[in-house]
C-alpha positions, 0 to 999 in steps of 0.5 A: 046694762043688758041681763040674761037668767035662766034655770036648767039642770046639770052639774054645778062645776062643770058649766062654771067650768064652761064659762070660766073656759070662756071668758078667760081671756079678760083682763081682770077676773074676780070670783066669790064662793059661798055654800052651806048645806045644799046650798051653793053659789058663785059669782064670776065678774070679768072685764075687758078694757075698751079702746072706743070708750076708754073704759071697762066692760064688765060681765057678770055672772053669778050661779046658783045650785040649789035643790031645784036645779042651777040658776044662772043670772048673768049682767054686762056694764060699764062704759057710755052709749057708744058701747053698748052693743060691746056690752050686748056681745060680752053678754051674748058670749055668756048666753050662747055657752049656757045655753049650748050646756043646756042642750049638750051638757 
């Protein structure tokens, strides 16, 4: 299991937007929303099957807005050893789109 957080600054829908424009390609997507007051929260859990393992990977991302600015906290699983570094990829996509929304959006 491999992790990334973070906080930044922007604009809540926007940077999901950018993952979302990601990591549309999976097989499966999932997502849960929640909000009250200046409150929100989304978490987006995508899978990809692997071949090598005969299994799925999955990425998980869950954002926060609050008063303070955007969390974000994405984690990638599944499969056995073999894999690991697919997981280490699917993370790395996550990681390389938050943090270019963090210089440029």
């Amino acid at each position: 299991m491999e992790k990334y957080e973070t906080h930044l600054q922007g604009d809540f829908d926007e940077l999901l937007a950018w993952l979302h424009e990601e990591f549309e390609d999976p097989a499966a997507e999932s997502r849960s929303d929640y909000s009250f007051d200046n409150f929100r929260c989304a978490m987006l859990v995508y899978e990809k099957y692997s071949f090598w393992s005969k299994g799925n990977i999955s990425l998980t991302i869950l954002l926060v807005e609050s008063e303070r600015g955007l969390f974000v906290s994405a984690v990638s699983s599944g499969g056995d050893v073999v894999i690991k570094r697919y997981q280490k990829r699917l993370l790395k996509q996550a990681v390389k789109i938050i943090e270019a929304y963090k210089r440029y959006g």
